[in-house]
C-alpha positions in Angstrom: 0.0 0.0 0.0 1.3 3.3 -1.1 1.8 6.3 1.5 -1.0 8.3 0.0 -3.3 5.2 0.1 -2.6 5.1 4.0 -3.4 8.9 4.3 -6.7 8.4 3.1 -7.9 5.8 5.2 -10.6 7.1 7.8 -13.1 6.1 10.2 -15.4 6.7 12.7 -15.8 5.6 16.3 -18.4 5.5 18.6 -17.4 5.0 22.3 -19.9 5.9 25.7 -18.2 6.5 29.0 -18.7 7.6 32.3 -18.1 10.5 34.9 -18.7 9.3 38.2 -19.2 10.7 41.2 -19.0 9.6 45.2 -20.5 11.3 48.3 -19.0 10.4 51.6 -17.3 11.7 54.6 -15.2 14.0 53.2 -17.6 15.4 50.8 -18.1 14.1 46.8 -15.0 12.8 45.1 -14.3 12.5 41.7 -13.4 9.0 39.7 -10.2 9.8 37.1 -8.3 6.8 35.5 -4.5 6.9 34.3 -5.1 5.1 30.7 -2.2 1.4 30.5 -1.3 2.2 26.6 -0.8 5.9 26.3 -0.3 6.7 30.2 -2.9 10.2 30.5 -5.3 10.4 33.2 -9.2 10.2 31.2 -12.3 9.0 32.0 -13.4 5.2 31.5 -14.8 4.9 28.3 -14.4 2.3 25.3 -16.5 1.4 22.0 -19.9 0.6 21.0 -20.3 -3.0 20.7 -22.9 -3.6 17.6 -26.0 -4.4 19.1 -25.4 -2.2 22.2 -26.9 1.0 23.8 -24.6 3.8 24.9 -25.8 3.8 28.2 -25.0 0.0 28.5 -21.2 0.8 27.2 -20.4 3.6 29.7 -21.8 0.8 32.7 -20.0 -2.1 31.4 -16.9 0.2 30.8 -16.6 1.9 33.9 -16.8 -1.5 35.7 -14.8 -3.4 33.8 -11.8 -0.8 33.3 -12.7 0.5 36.9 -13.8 -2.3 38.7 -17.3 -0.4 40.3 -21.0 -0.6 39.8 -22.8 2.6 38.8 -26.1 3.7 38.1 -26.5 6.5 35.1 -28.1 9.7 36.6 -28.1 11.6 33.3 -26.8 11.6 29.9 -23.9 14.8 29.4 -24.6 16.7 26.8 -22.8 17.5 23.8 -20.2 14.7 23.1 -16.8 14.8 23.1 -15.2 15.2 19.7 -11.4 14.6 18.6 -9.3 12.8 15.8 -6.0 10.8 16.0 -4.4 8.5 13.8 -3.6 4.7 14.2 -1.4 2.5 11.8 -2.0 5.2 9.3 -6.1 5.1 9.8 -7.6 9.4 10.2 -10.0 8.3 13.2 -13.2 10.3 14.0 -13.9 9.7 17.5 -17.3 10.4 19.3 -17.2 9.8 22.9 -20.7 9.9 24.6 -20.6 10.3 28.5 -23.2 10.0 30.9 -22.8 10.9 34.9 -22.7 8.1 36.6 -23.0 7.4 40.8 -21.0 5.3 42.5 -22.6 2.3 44.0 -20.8 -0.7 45.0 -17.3 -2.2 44.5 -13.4 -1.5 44.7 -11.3 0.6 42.5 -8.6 -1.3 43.4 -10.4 -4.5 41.0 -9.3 -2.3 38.3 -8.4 -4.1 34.9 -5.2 -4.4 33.0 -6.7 -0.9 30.6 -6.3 1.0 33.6 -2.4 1.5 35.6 -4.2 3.5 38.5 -7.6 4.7 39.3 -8.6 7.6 42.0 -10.8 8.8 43.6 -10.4 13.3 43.7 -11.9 16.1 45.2 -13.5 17.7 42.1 -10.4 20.5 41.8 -7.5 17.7 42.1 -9.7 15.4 39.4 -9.8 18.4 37.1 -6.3 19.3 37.7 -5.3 15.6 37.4 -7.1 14.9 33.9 -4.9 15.8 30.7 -7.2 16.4 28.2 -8.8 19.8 27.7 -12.1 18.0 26.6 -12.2 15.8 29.5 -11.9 19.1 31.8 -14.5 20.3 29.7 -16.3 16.9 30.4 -16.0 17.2 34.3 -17.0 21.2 34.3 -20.8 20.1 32.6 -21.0 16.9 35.0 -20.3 18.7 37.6 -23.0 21.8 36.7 -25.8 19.2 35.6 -25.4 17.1 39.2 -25.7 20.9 40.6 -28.7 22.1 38.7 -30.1 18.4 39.3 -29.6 18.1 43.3 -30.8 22.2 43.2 -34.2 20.7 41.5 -34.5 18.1 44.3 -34.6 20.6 47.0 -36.8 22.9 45.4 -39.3 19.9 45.3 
């Protein structure tokens, strides 16, 4: 295959993660995830599978890269765009993510995908992430959970 054959190849993926969230005793904490292959701190997330919702990526996902069960409290809106390139393939990545809480399990049962997992005070997490978008990603989580609890109490 010639070089400008390579250059043309593109293609789109579709992955669905999660932003999750704790409350405890010292206040809510943040979940952010220091990636095995390209060593950033992100947010669990991975592709599609044909045949599968978003929603049940981001779940599956965040437990299996983060060992944790969740529940989705909302779906984030605007999704994350970005492109990079792989073996010579122009990806078109779309990451859905939904805000998730914590319910069960131990971020120590982390898989392989994942070298460390924390959990953060929302300004270390957003310090700690390396990714503008992800930033981006944690600043409209962290304003939908606030408009949602603000709802509650107004109820």
């Amino acid at each position: 295959m010639s070089k400008k054959d390579k250059e043309k190849k593109s293609k789109r993926e579709f992955s669905a993660g999660g932003v999750v969230y704790k409350k405890g005793k010292g206040g809510m904490k943040w979940l952010v995830c220091k990636h095995s292959g390209y060593h950033k701190w992100v947010f669990p997330k991975g592709l599609v599978e044909e045949g599968e919702k978003a929603k049940e990526t981001a779940l599956r996902e965040v437990e299996e890269e983060c060992g944790i069960k969740t529940k989705i409290i909302l779906k984030i809106p605007e999704p994350e765009k970005y492109i990079y390139t792989f073996e010579g393939t122009k990806i078109f990545k779309l990451v859905e993510y939904f805000l998730m809480e914590y319910i069960s399990g131990d971020i120590k049962d982390h898989d392989w995908e994942m070298e460390e997992v924390e959990w953060l005070k929302f300004d270390k997490a957003r310090e700690r992430l390396d990714f503008s978008a992800a930033k981006k990603v944690l600043d409209k989580a962290k304003k939908r959970l606030e408009e949602q609890e603000k709802q509650l109490r107004l109820v």
